[in-house]
C-alpha positions as CSV (number, residue, x, y, z in Angstrom):
1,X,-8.0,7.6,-30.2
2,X,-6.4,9.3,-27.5
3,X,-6.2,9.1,-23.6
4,X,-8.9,12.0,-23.3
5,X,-10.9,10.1,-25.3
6,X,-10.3,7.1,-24.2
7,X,-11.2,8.7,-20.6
8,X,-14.3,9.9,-22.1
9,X,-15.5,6.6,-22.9
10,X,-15.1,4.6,-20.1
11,X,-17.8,4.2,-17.5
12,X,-18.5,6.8,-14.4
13,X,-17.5,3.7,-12.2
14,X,-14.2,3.4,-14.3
15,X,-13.7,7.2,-13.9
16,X,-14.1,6.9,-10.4
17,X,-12.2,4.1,-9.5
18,X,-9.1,5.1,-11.4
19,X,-8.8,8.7,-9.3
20,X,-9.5,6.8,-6.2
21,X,-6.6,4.2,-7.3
22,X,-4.5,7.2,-7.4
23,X,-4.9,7.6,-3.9
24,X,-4.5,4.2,-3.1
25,X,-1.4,3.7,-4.8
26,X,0.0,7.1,-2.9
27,X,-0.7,5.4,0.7
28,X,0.6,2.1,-1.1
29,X,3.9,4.1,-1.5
30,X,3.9,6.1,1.2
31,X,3.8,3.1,4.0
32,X,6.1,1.3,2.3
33,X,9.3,3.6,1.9
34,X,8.3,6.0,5.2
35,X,10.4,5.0,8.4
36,X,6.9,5.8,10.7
37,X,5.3,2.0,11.4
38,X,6.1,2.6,15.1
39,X,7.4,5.8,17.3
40,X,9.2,5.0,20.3
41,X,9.0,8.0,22.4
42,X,11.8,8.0,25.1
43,X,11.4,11.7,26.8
44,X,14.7,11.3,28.9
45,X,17.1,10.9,25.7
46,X,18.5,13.7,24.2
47,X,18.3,12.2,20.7
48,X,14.6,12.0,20.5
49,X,11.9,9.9,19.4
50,X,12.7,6.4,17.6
51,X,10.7,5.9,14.2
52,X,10.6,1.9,13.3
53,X,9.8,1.8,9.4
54,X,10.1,-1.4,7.6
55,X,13.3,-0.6,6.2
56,X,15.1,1.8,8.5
57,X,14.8,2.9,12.2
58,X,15.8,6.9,12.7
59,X,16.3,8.6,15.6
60,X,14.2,12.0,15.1
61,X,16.5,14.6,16.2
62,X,19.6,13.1,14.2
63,X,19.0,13.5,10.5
64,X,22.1,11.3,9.9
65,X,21.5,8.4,12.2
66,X,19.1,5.9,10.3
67,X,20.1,1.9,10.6
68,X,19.3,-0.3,7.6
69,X,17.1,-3.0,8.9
70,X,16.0,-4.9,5.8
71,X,16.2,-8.2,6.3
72,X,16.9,-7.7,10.1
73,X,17.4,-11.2,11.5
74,X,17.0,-10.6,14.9
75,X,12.7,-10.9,14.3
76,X,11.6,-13.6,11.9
77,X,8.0,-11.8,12.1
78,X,9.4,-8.5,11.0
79,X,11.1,-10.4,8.2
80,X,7.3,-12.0,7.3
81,X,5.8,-8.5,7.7
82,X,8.6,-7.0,4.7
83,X,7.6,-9.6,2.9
84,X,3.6,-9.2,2.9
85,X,4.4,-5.5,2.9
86,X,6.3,-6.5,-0.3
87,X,3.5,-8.8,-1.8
88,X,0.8,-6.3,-1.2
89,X,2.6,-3.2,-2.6
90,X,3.3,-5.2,-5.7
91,X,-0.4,-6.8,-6.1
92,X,-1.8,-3.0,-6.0
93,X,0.9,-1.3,-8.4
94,X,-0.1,-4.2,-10.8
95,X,-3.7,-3.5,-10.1
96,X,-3.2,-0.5,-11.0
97,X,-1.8,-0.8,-14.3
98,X,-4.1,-3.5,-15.5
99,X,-6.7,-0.7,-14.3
100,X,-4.9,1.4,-17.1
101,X,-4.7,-1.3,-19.4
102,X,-8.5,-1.8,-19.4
103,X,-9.3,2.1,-19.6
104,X,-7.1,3.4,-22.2
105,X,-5.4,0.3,-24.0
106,X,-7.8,-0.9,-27.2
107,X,-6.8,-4.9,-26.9
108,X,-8.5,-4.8,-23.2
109,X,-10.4,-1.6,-23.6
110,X,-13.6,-2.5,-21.2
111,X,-12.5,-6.1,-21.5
112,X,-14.4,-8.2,-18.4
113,X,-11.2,-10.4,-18.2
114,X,-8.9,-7.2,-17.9
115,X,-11.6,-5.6,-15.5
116,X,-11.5,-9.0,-13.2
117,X,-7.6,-9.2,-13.7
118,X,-7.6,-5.6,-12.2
119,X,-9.9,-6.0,-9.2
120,X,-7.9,-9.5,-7.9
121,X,-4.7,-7.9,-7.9
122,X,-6.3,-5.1,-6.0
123,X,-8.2,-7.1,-3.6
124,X,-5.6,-9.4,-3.2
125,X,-3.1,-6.7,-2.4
126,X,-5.6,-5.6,0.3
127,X,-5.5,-8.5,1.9
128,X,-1.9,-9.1,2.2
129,X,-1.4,-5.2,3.2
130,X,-4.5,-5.7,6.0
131,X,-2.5,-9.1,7.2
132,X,0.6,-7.0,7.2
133,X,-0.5,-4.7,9.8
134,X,-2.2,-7.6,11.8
135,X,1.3,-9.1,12.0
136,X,3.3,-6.5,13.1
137,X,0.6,-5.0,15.2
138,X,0.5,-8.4,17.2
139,X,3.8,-9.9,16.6
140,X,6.1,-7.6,16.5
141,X,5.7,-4.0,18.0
142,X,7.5,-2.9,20.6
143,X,6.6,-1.9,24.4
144,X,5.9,1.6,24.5
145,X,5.5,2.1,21.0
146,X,2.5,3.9,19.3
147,X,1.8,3.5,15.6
148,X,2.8,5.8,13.1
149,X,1.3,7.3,10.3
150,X,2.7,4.7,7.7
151,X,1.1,2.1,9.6
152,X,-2.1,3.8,8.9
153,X,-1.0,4.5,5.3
154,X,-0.4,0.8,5.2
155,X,-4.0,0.1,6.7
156,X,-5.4,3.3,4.0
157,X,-3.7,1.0,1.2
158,X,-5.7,-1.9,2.3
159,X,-8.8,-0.4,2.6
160,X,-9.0,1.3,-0.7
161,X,-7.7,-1.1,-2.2
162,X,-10.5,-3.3,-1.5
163,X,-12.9,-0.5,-2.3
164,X,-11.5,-0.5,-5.5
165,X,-11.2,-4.2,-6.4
166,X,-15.0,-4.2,-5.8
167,X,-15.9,-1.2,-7.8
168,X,-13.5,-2.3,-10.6
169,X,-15.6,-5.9,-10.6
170,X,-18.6,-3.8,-10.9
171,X,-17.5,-1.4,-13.7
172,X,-16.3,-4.3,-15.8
173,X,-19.8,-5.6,-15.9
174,X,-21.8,-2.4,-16.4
């Protein structure tokens, strides 16, 4: 039996879940490796705006002047917000494949173990991408800064990510 098939079979729940998944995992990927958590807009300098990712910080106007900040020691809560940014983009990339694993894989084809496995991972990684941007919204961002669209791809992970841990509980017991 093949993936169209396998498709076929599974649930309208299941069939939902997996193209909203999709998405999930795009805003999952997006927030993490985008430099845009905060913009720092300074009008008076010539070099422009300031974007503050988790990994980088990149002056807008210079293409060439991005600063490694990955494991930047000077904030122990940026270092705690990498690391639940981390956590949470590995729980929903997991989710996602034991999402795979129950919809095309025969073993744990519409297994309710599988299903369950799936929606934790997803749920989980929610939570740990929703207390990602409660921790650098409150503990770390600086003055003048607004947020920047991977922040809300952070929060848009978060949220459908939940939305599909519950679906996915639901579709393993329909």
């Amino acid at each position: 039996m093949g993936c169209q098939d396998s498709f076929k079979l599974a649930n309208k729940v299941t069939r939902f879940v997996f193209f909203l998944m999709i998405f999930c995992n795009g805003a999952n990927w997006i927030s993490l490796t985008t430099t845009s958590w905060s913009v720092i807009s300074l009008p008076y300098d010539a070099a422009g705006d300031t974007h503050v990712g988790l990994w980088r910080r990149c002056r807008s106007n210079l293409i060439t002047d991005c600063r490694a900040i990955d494991g930047w020691a000077q904030s122990a809560t940026y270092g705690i917000v990498q690391g639940m940014a981390c956590l949470g983009f590995a729980a929903i990339n997991l989710g996602h494949v034991v999402l795979l694993l129950f919809m095309f894989v025969d073993r744990w084809k519409q297994s309710e173990e599988t299903g369950t496995g799936a929606a934790v991972l997803m749920i989980s990684g929610a939570f740990i991408w929703t207390l990602a941007a409660v921790i650098y919204s409150f503990g770390y961002n600086e003055l003048g800064a607004n947020y920047g669209y991977s922040f809300g791809f952070g929060i848009g992970a978060g949220g459908l990510g939940l939305i599909c841990g519950l679906l996915t509980i639901v579709a393993a017991r329909y």
